[in-house]
N, C-alpha and C positions, 0 to 999 in steps of 0.2 A: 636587557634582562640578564640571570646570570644563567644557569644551569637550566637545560629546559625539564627537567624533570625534578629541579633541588627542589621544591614546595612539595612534592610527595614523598620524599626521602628524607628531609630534614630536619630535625623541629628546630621549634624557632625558642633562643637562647638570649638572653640582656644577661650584663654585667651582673653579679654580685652585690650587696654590701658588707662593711664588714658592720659586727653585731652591732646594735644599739646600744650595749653597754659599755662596750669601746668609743664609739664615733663621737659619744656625749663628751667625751673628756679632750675634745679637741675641736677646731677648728678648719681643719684641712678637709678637702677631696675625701668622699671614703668608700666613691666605689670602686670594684677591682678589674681593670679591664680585662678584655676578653683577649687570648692570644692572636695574634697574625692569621692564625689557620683556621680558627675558631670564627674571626671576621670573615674572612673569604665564603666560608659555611656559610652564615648568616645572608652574605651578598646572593648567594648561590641560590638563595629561596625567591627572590627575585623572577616573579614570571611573565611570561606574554600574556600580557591580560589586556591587550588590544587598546583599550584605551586608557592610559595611565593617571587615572585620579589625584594621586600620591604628587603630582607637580602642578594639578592646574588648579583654578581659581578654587576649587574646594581644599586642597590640600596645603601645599606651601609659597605663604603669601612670596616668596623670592625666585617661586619657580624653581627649584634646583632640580637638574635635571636626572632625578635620582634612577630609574632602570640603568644611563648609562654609566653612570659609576658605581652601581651594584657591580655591573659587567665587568668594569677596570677592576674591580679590587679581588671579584674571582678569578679573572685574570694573571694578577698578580700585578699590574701596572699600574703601584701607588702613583708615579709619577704622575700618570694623565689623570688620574682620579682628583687629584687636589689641582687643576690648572682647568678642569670642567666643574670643578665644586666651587672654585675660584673666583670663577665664570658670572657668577650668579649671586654667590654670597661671598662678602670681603670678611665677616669673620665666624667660620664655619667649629672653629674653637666652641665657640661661645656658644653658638644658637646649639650644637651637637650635645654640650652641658643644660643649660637652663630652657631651652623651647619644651611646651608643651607636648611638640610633635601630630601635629592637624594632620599631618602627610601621613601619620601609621593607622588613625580612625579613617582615613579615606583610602586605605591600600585595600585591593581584593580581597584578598587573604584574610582581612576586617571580619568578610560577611562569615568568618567559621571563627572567628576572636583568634586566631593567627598571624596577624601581620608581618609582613618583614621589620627585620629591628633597624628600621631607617634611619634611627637617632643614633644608635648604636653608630654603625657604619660609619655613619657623617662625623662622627667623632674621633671614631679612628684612623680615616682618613686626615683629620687637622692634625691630631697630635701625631701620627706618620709624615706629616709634611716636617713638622718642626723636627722630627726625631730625625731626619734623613738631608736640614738644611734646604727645604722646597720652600720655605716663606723668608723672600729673599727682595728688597727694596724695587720697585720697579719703576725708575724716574720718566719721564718724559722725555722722547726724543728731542722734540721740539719747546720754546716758552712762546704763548701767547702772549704776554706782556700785560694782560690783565688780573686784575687783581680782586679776589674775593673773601669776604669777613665771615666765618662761620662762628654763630653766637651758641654756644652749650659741645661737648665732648662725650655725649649719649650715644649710640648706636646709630642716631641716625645721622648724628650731625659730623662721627668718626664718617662712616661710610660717606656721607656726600662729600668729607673733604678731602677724602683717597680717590675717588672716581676725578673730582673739580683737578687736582693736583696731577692723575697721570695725564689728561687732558691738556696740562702742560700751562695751565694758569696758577700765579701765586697766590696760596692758600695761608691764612691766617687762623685760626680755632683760636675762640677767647671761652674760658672757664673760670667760672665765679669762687669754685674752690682751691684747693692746693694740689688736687693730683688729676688726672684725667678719667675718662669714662662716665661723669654723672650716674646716674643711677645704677649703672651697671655696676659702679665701683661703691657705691657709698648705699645702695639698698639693697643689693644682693649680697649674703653671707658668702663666707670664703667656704663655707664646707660645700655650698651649690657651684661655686668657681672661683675658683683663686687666682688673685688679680696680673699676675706676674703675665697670663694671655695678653690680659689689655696694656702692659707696660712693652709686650714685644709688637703690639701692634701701631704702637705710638713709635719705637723706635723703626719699624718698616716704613711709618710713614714720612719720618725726619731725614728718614733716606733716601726717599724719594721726593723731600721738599716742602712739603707744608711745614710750616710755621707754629708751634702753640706758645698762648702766653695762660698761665694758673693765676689765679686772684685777683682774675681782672672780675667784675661783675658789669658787666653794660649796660647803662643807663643808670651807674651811680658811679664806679668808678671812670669809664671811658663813657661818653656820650653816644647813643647812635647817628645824631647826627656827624658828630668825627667818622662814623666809621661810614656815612654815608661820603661825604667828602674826600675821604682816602682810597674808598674803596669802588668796583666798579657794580658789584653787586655783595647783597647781604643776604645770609643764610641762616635763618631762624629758627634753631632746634633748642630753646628752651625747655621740652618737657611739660608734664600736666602734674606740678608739686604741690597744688593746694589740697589739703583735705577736707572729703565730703564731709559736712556738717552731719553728726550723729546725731542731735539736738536730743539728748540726754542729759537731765539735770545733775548737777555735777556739785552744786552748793563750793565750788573753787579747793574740792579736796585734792592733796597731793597723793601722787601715787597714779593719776590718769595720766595718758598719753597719748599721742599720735603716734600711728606705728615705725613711719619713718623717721621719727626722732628715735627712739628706741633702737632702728638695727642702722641706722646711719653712724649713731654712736660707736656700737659694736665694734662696725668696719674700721670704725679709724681706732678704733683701740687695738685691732687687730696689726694695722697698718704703723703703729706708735705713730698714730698722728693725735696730734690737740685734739677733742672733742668737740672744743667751740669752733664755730661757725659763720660766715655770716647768716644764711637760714634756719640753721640747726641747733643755734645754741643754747645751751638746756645744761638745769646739772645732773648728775650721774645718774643715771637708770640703771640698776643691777636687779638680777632675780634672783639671786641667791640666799635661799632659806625660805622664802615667800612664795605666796600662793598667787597663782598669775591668773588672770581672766585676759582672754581673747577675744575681743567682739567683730567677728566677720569670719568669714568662710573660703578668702581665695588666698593667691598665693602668699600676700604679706604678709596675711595674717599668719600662713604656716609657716614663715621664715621667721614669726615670730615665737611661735613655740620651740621650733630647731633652734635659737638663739638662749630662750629662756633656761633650756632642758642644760643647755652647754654652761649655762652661767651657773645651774647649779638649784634651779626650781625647785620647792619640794613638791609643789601638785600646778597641771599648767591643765584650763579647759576651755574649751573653744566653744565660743558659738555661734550658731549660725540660724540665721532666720528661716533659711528657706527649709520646707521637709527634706527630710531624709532622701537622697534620689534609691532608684528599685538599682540592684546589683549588676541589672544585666540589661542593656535597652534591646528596644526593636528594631533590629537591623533595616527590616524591609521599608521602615517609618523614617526613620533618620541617616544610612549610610550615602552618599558618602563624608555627611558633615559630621559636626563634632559632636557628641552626644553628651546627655547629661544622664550618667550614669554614678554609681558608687567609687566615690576614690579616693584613697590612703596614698597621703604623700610620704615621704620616707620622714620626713620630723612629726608629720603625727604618728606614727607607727611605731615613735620612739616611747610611748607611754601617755598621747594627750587624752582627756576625756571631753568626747562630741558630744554638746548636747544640741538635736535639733530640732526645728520650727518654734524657733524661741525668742521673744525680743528682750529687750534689755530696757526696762521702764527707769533706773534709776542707782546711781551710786551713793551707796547709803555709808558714812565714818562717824568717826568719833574723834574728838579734840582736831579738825581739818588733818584727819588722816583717812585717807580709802579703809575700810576694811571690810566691805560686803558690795556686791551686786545684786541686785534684786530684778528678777528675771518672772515670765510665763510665759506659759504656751498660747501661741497665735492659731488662728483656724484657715484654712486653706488662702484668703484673703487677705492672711495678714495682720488680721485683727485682734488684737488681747480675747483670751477667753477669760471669763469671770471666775474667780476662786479658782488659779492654777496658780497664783503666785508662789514664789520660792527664791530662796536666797542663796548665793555662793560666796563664798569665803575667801576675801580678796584683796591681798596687803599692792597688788600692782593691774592694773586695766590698762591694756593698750586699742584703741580705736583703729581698726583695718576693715575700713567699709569703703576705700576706695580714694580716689581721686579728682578731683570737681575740674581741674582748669589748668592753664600756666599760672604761674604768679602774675598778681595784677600791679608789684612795686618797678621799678626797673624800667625794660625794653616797655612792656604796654603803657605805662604808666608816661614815657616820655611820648611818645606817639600819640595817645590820647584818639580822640575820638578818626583821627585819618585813619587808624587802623582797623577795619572792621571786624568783630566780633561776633561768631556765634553761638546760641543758646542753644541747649540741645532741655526735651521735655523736663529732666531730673535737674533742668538747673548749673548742667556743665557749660562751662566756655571752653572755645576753641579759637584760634584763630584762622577767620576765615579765606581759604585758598583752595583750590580745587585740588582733584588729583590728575590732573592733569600737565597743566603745567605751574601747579606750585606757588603762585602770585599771589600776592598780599593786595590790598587795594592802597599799599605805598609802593611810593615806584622805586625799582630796584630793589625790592624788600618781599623774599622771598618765606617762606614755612613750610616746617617737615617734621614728620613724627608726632610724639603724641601733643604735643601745645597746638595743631593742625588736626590731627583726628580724635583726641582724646587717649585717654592711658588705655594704650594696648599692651602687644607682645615684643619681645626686641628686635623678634622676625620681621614685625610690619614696620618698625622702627629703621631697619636696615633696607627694607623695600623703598621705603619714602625716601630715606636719604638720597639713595641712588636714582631713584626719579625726577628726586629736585637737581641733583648735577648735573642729569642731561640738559632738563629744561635752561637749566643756568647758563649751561656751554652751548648750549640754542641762542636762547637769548643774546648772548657775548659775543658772537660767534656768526650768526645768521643759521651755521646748519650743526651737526653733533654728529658723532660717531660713537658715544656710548649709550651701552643699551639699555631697556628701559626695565 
């Protein structure tokens, strides 16, 4: 905890943005952190609340063991703050920028809408490590002499192959594209995090010994069987890249999209990388001057308006099927889990218009060109109400209703039927592995992150990783010494 009294003395403060009529004209970072002192405050609010919610299975799926580094950073003792935040999360950069933050809905201080600014903190903690030289290579004393294949450079499949490597076994990361990170680098916009984190995390790890090779895709370029033959185990963090089927008739006008073509594009224009792809390849998606429709409600879909606004949208509107949620939930009903309440992300807030419990019957153009969406209101089930139709005005649709599976070209595709797969009600695959210890039902062929649970958060992303590297270095090993 920090101050036994800071939660009555303190209020509780998050960074800044700057305006929205600034932050549209760029692409960078644009909130303003909070000073040194200003954090320690923040940490300060931090109280005895007996049994800390904020780390366990309701809170933060990596468990970080946040009272005590509230403690360090009121303290003033950045150093052990980031070597305990360390502990638990290998990149606390990252999740401190883009996590939803489970851990601040599940903080005491919740039940009066005060929580401590746990994301906050956790933020300035990473970017005080890097500002003070704390994120510093940490090799293996010892090699194992075994040798392991991690297939994707996603969150989960970075963290298993930092844990498998200080472990002291040779780590290989193969990545289908040109630069590292997967989705974190090529689906998350630079203004929510700018990728230079994940480039200093790739060099922390090259100095500690893992291995990465870019442009490999596995199971078209390099074979899995090759890497089952070279290697002593295989680590499968492919991801869940397929998109959910919107089954919305489309008559093949131009102008629709998938959303991740759309800000994958973005990132590599941002990055002066090619556009094309092996998955992604597509030609130019630009908003500028055009009226954008949004179909879906969560995060992608709002990176896809912060994208469009940047590019220079003249009207961007989102929609979203489900009602309206009430402003304020009932604590006593839902704390300490996550609530579904009223939320304004910082790109809608930039000027989008919500319409909601709405479905989207139909893209209606002219000459195979988008120029309307034709929408109504649904009734608490979902269902079209009769004579609500209406039309929106719309030179560009992008599809943000989620994620169905890994890709089924590639690693599954050569595995075929040895590999089991599960179906989840909506029709998602997964590859099926417990969470326990991570097995595939091919031997030496392990799964982690979302191609294993489905598209979650980078948090549970970065939990799985380092779950399957224990299990890995068990397996390898007979017993393991890192934690779970």
């Amino acid at each position: 905890m920090g101050k036994v009294t800071g939660f009555l003395e303190i209020d509780r403060h998050t960074p800044k943005y700057q305006p929205a009529s600034d932050r549209i004209r760029h692409f960078k970072e644009f909130t303003i952190p909070l000073e040194d002192g200003e954090v320690a405050k923040q940490a300060a609010r931090c109280m005895d609340c007996g049994i800390p919610f904020c780390h366990g299975p309701t809170g933060c799926p990596v468990n970080n063991q946040i009272p005590d580094w509230n403690d360090l950073v009121y303290n003033g003792d950045w150093d052990s703050a980031i070597r305990n935040l360390h502990s638990t999360n290998n990149f606390p950069e990252i999740t401190g920028r883009i996590c939803p933050a489970p851990c601040e809905e599940a903080c005491t201080l919740n039940l009066e809408d005060i929580p401590v600014a746990i994301k906050t903190v956790e933020q300035a903690i990473a970017d005080k490590a890097y500002e003070n030289g704390y994120v510093a290579p940490q090799p293996p004393v010892h090699k194992t002499g075994r040798k392991v294949a991690v297939i994707g450079s996603g969150p989960a499949g970075l963290a298993g192959a930092q844990q498998l490597g200080r472990a002291g076994h040779e780590v290989h990361v193969f990545e289908r594209e040109s630069a590292l990170g997967g989705l974190m680098r090529y689906g998350i916009p630079d203004f929510k995090m700018e990728k230079h984190y994940i480039d200093a995390r790739v060099k922390q790890m090259e100095g500690e010994g893992v291995s990465f090779h870019v442009n490999v895709n596995v199971g078209v370029d390099k074979t899995v069987a090759e890497l089952d033959a070279e290697f002593d185990a295989v680590l499968y963090c492919g991801g869940s890249e397929k998109p959910r089927e919107a089954g919305i008739p489309t008559n093949e006008l131009a102008g629709i999209h998938p959303a991740m073509n759309y800000l994958v594009q973005q990132n590599k224009r941002v990055a002066h990388e090619s556009i094309s792809s092996v998955a992604w390849n597509s030609d130019p998606i630009l908003a500028s001057g055009k009226h954008v429709v949004v179909v879906g409600g969560g995060d992608t879909a709002s990176d896809c308006v912060g994208t469009a606004f940047r590019q220079g949208a003249v009207r961007v509107t989102q929609l979203d099927i489900r009602p309206q949620p009430p402003e304020k939930e009932d604590k006593l009903a839902v704390w300490p889990y996550w609530a579904t309440k009223m939320r304004t992300s910082s790109s809608q807030a930039e000027g989008a218009q919500r319409e909601f419990q709405v479905a989207t019957l139909e893209f209606v153009g002219e000459n195979g060109q988008l120029t309307h969406v034709k929408c109504c209101e649904v009734d608490e089930s979902r269902k079209p109400v009769a004579g609500t139709e209406f039309f929106i005005r719309a030179d560009l649709a992008f599809i943000a209703i989620g994620f169905s599976g890994p890709l089924e070209d590639g690693v599954l595709a050569e595995l075929g039927d040895g590999l089991k797969i599960d179906v989840d009600r909506r029709g998602g695959t997964s590859v099926h592995a417990d969470d326990r210890d991570y097995k595939t039902t091919v031997d030496k062929f392990f799964a982690a992150g979302d191609a294993r649970r489905g598209q979650s958060l980078v948090v549970w992303a970065i939990r799985e990783g380092r779950q399957a590297a224990r299990s890995i270095d068990e397996f390898l090993m007979g017993s393991t010494t890192l934690p779970r």
